[in-house]
N, C-alpha and C positions, 0 to 999 in steps of 0.2 A: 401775813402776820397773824397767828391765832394768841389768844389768852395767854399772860403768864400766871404761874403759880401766884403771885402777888393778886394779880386782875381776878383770877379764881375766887382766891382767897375771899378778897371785898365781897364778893355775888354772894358766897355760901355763908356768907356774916350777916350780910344783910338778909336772907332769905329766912336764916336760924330768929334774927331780931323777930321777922314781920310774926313766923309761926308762934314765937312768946309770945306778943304783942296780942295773939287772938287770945289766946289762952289764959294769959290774966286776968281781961276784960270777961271773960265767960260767963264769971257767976252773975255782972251786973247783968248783963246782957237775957242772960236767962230768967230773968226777975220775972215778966211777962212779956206780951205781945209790944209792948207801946214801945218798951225799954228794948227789946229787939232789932226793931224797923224803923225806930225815930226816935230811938236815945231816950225817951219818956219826954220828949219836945223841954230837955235842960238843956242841952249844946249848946253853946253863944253861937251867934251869926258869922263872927271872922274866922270859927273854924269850919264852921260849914259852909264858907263860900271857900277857903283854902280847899277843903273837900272836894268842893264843885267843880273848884281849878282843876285840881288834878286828875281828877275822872275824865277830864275833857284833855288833858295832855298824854295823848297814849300814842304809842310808838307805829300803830299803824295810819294812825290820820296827820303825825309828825313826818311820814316817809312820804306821804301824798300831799303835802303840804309844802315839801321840800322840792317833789317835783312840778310844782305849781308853779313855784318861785325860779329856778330853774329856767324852766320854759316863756312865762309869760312876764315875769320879773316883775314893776312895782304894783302891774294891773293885777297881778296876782291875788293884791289882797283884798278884790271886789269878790273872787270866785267861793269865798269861804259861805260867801252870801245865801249859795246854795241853801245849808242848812236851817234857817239861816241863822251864822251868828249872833247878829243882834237881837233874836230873841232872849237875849242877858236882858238888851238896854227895855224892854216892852215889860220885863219880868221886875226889873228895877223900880220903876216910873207907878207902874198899877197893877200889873196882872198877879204878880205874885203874894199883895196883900189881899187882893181880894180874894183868891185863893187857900189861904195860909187863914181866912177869917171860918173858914167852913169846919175844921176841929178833927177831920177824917183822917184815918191813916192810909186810905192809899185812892189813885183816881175814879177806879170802879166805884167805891166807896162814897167817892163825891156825886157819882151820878145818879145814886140814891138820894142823898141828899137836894140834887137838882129837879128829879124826877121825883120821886118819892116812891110808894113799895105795889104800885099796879103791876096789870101786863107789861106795858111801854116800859116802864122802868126796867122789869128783871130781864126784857130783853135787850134792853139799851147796855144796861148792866156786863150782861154775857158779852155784850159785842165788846166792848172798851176791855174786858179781859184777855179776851181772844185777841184785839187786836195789839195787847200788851204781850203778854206772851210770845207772837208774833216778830216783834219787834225785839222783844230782848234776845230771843234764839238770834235773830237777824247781826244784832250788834256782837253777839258772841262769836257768829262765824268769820265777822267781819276782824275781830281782836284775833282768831285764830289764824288768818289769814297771814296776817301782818309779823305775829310777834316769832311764828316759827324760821321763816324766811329770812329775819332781822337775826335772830341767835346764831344762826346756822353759821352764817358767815365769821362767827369767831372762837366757836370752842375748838377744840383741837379732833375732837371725835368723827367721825364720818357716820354719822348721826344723819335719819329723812328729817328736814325740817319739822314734820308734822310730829314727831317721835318728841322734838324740844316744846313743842305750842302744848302738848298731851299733859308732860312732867309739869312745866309751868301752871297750866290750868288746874291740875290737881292742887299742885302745893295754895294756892289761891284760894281756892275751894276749899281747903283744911280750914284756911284763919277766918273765912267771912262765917264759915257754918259757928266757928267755936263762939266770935268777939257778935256778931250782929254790927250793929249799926257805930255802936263806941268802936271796936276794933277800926270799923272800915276807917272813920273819924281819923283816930289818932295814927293809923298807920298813914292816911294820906296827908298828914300833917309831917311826920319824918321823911315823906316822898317830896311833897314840896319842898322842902329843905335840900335836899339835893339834887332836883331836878335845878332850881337855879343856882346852885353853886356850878354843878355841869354844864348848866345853857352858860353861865358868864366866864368860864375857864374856855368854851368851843369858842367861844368868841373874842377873847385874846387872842387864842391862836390863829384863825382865821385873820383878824386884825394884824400880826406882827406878818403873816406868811402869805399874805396875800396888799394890791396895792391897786387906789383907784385905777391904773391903766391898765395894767393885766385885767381887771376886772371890763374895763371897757373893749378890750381890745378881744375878750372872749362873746361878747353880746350883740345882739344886732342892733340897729338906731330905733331909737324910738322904746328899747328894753328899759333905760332906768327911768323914766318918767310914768306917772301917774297919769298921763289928759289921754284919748283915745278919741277917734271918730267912728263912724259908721261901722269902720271894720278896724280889726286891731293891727294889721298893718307889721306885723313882725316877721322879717322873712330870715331863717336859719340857713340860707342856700350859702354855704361853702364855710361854716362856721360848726352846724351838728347836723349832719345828713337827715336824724329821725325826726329832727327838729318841727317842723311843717309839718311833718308826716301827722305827730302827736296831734299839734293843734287842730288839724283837719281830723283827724279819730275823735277829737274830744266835741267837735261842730262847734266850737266856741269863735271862730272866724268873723264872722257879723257880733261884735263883739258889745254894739249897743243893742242890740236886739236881745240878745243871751239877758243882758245886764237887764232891761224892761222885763223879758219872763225871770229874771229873780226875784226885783223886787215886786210883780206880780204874785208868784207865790210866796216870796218870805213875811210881806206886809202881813196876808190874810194869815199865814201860818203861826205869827210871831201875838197875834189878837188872839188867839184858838189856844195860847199858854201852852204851856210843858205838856210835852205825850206822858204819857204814864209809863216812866221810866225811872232812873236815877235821878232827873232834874227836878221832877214833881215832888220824888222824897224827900230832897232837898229842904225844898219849898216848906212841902208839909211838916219837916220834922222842928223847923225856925218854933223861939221862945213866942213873937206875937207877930202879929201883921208887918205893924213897922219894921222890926228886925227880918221879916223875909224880904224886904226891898233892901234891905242894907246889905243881905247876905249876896244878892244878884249884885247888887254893883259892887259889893267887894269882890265877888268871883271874874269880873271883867280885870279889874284892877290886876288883880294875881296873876289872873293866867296869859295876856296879851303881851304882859312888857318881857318877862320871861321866857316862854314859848317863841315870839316872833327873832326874838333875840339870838336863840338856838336856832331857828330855822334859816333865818337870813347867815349865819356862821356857815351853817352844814353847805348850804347851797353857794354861797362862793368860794369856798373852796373847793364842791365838785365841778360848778361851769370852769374856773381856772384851770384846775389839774387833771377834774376825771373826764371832761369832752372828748380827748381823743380815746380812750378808753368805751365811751359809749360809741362812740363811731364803729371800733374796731368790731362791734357785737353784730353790728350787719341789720338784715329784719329781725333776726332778735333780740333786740336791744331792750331791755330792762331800765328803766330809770327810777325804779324800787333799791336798787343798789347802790346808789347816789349816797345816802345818807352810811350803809355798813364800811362803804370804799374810804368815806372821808376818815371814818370813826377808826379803821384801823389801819391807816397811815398817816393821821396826822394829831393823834389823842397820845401822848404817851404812858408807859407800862406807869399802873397804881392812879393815874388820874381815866385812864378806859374801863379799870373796873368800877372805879366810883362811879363812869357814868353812864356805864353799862347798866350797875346794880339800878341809877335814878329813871333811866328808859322802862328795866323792869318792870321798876315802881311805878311808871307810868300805865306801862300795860296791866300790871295786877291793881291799880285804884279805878279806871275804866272799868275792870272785869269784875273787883270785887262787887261795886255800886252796880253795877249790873245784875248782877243773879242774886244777892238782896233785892232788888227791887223785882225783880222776877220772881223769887219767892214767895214777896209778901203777898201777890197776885193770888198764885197760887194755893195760898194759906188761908189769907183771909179773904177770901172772895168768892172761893170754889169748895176750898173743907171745911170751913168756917160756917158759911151759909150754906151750904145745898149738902151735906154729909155727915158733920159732927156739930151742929149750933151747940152744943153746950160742952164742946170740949175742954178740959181744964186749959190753964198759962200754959205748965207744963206741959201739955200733949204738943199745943200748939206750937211751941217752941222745936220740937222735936219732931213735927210735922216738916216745919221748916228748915232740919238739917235737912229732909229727904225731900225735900222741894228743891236745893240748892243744886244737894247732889245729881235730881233727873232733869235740871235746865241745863246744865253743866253738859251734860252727857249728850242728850240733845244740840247744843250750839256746834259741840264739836264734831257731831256728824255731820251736820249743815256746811260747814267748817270745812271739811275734806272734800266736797264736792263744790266749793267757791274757784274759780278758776283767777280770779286778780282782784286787789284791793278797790280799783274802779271801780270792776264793775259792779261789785255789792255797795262800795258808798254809793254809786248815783243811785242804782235802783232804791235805796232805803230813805236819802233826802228829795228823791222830787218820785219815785213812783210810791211808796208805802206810804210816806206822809203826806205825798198827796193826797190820796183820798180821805185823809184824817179832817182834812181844814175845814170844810166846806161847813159841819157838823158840829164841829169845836168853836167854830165862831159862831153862831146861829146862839149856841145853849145858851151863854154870856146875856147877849143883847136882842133877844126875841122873846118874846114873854108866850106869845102861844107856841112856839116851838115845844114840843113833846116829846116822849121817850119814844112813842114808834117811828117820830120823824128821825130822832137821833140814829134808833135801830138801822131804820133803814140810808140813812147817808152812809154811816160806819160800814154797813156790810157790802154795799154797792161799792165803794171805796176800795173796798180791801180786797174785793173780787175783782176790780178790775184793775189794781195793782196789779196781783196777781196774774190775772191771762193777758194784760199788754205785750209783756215783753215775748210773748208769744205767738198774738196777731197781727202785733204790729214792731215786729222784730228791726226792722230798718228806722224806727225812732229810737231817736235818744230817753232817757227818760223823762227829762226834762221837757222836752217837746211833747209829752204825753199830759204832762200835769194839768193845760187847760182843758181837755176831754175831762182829764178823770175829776177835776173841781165842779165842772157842769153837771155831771153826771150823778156826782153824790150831792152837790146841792141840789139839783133839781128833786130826787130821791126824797133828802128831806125835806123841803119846801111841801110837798105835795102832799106828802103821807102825813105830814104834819097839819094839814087844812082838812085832809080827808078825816082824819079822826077827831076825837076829842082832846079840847085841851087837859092839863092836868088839874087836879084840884087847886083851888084858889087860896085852900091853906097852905098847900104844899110851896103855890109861888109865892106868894106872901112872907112865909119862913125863909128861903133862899133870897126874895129881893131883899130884905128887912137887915140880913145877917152877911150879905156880901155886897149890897150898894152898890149895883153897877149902873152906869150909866149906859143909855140906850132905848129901845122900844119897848117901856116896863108900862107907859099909861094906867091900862087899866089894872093895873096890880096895884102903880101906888095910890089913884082913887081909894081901892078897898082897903088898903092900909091905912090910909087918911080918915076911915069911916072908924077904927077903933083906937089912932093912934093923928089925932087932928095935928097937932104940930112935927110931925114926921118932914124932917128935910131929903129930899132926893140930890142926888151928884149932881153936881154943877162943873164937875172939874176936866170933861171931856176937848176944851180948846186947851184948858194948860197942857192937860196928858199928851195933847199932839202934837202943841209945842214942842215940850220935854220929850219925846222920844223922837220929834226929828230932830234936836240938837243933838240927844245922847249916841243916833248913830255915827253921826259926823267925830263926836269925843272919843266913843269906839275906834274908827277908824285911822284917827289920830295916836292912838293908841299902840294899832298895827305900825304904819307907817313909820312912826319916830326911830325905832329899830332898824327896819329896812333902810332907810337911808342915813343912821351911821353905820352898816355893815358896809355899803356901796361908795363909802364916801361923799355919798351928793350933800353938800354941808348947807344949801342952797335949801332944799328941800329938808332936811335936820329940822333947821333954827323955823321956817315957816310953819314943821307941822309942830315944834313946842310952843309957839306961838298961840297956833291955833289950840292945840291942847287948853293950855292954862285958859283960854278964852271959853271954850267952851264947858269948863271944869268950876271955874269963878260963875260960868251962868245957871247949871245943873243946881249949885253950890244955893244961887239965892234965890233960882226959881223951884227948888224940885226939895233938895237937903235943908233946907232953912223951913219948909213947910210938910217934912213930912213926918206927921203926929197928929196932931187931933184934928188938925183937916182932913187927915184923911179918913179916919176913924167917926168924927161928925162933918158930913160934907154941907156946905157954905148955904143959906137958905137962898129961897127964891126970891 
């Protein structure tokens, strides 16, 4: 079944909206740099966590998500840990006020402010650009990957997939250059909007056309439950031939082992804050502190009940109807197809292009908040400081169409040479940001950590991202991530003792103005010498309180969805149980106190 005139219709409506949409916003947008890359820090927090939502709802982490569920069923929703998710709930809790307190517009930016303006600095500096830049080409080959392969399956044209991911990334690339940061804003506020009218129409459907037995009668034992042992114990022998196949490709089989190396690297990853990407901007563009926790927990909110909503839709209705179809594919079986099979045989004409046009929009609010955030790198960080310091708003601005445009250009050649959505997600959540952590947590909570120690964690990290999947080609990436954590903290650990610390103004100014708790001693002594009743944090047992509850409310979150798509009404009513428990405790340990405690933390 390809596109009807009507299904068209919708797409090239909503496509015409987003291009006005930049275009209006233009002149604000153009005003300066601030009002560009962070809206001049006016946005309210519920539209920038709605923002947040949506960047993180894109059609190609929606079709591997879909085949997660699929395959591994309710365990499925430990595996997103990878990344990890609940860096929301760490971002909510503390990281993202302390963050959001520094005034900078982008992460490089922060590490000046961290380090201050020596050698160690402007090399720390370069590396946290490079490894930004890095990262966003990364995410853009990974969007190109997904959204060509996803279209292909329904225009009517004999069209190379890569020919639809090109036109889409153009048109995308028009509105973010024209609107900046308002466009990205308000267009991903019209994307959420029909992203969950879409996710809860698939999910009607899916509910009238499918029925707990069919659905069991498709799964092996042990699929709808949440508990696992040692190993996960799911066997697809005489149900989906590639079934096992997958799960032994993916090494996920020892499935409490996998789960200890996640939350080994998610804990430390999720303390080390946002990479320097869309999430950070985020962050940074929030009214005040407070409101950048508010903005993370409103972006949990948004995008988990909605999203898992769609995906647990999309996926029982493929295990029920499209199994033998994956069967009939042999060793080439695709489970990337899962999600276009359902979408065009059981979405009908005028409700597939609405929810074609909200997929889109998934794809173009990832991309757009992408290459903004890649630009502003670009801009202010590269021709900013090392090539035009004194260039006018205006230049800058229009520094930044042609930043957009050569990130853009760049992802999508990375882009043609990616061979599966896999394998660039895992490389980029446990090999790229591996080596990120080790470095990103140290700056927070080590007081003589320096900018050559950061230098060198960050570059040791990024190299050896990089030549892993090369020397040691027979590891998962994931099995890599404890090498590459030792290897760049040892890097910075050392280079950091070997040299000097940083100026005592410099950490003075950053403990004073972001209050973190951790190994600051001798810094607040000296702050205590001009500033005698200076209170340090104290709030380091609530904070980890609060974020081991808020991952369990997270995952509560996941779950309530899953199990009314599966009908287990068993599991339903337990996890809103647990929800509202967990929500009432957030509620009068974490939201009832976050404001001037957190802003004056509690004396000694």
């Amino acid at each position: 079944m390809n596109l009807q005139q009507l299904d068209i219709g919708i797409i090239v409506l909503y496509l015409v909206c987003v291009l006005a949409i930049g275009f209006v916003f233009s002149r604000r947008a153009s005003e300066n740099i601030n009002s560009y890359f962070l809206g001049g820090n006016k946005i309210p927090f519920p539209l920038l966590g709605i923002a947040n939502a949506t960047g993180m709802f894109d059609i190609t982490g929606t079709m591997w998500l879909v085949t997660l569920f699929v395959i591994y069923g309710m365990k499925s929703v430990f595996i997103p840990w990878l990344w990890p998710i609940f860096n929301q709930v760490f971002l909510m809790i503390y990281v993202a006020a302390w963050l959001r307190r520094s005034r900078v517009m982008t992460g490089a930016e922060w590490i000046r402010f961290r380090f201050g303006d020596g050698r160690g600095a402007t090399l720390s500096h370069l590396s946290v650009v490079l490894f930004a830049i890095v990262s966003v080409i990364s995410f853009l080959a990974y969007a190109f990957q997904g959204i060509g392969k996803f279209v292909a399956v329904f225009f009517p044209w004999d069209i190379h997939p890569h020919v639809y991911a090109v036109v889409l990334m153009g048109i995308t690339t028009i509105y973010v250059i024209a609107g900046g940061m308002y466009s990205v804003v308000v267009t991903d506020l019209v994307q959420y909007v029909i992203l969950t009218v879409s996710g809860t129409a698939v999910a009607w459907i899916a509910f009238t056309k499918t029925s707990a037995a069919s659905i069991a009668a498709s799964v092996p034992a042990g699929w709808e439950s949440l508990s696992f042992g040692r190993r996960l114990n799911l066997d697809w022998s005489g149900l989906l031939h590639a079934g096992n196949a997958k799960i032994a490709e993916d090494g996920w089989g020892l499935f409490s082992i996998f789960l200890l190396l996640v939350l080994f690297k998610g804990i430390p990853a999720s303390m080390a804050g946002p990479a320097p990407n869309y999430d950070m901007q985020r962050v940074l563009a929030t009214r005040t502190p407070r409101e950048a926790g508010l903005m993370s927990w409103f972006t949990c909110v948004a995008l988990f009940l909605p999203r898992y909503l769609m995906i647990a839709a999309i996926g029982v209705l493929g295990i029920v109807f499209f199994r033998e179809n994956l069967n009939l594919m042999g060793e080439q079986v695709d489970f990337e197809q899962i999600m276009p099979y359902v979408m065009n045989h059981f979405v009908p004409t005028g409700l597939l292009g609405l929810m074609l046009a909200g997929l889109l929009a998934a794809f173009m609010s990832t991309f757009d908040c992408t290459v903004n955030a890649g630009a502003s790198y670009l801009v202010k960080d590269i021709y900013q400081r090392y090539i035009q310091p004194q260039a006018s708003s205006s230049r800058l601005v229009l520094m930044s169409y042609a930043a957009s445009i050569l990130i853009v250009l760049v992802g999508i050649g990375f882009g043609f040479m990616t061979q599966s959505i896999n394998q660039i997600c895992q490389w980029i959540v446990a090999g790229l940001y591996g080596g990120y952590i080790a470095p990103n947590v140290l700056k927070w909570h080590w007081w003589r950590f320096n900018g050559y120690g950061y230098f060198a964690g960050m570059i040791t990290g990024l190299a050896a991202s990089l030549l892993f999947p090369m020397v040691l080609s027979e590891w998962s990436a994931l099995n890599t991530f404890p090498l590459l954590f030792l290897l760049s903290g040892a890097a910075s650990v050392l280079v950091s003792l070997w040299t000097r610390p940083e100026e005592m103004s410099v950490l003075k100014e950053f403990y004073v103005r972001t209050r973190p708790w951790g190994f600051w001693g001798p810094v607040l002594a000296a702050v205590r010498q001009d500033q005698p009743g200076f209170l340090r944090n104290l709030l380091f047992r609530r904070d980890l309180v609060n974020v081991s509850v808020g991952i369990f409310w997270q995952l509560f979150l996941c779950t309530l969805p899953f199990y009314l798509m599966i009908r287990n009404w068993v599991g339903f009513w337990i996890s809103a149980a647990a929800l509202a428990a967990t929500s009432v405790f957030l509620k009068r340990n974490w939201y009832d106190k976050l404001g001037n405690e957190i802003e004056q933390p509690q004396p000694v």
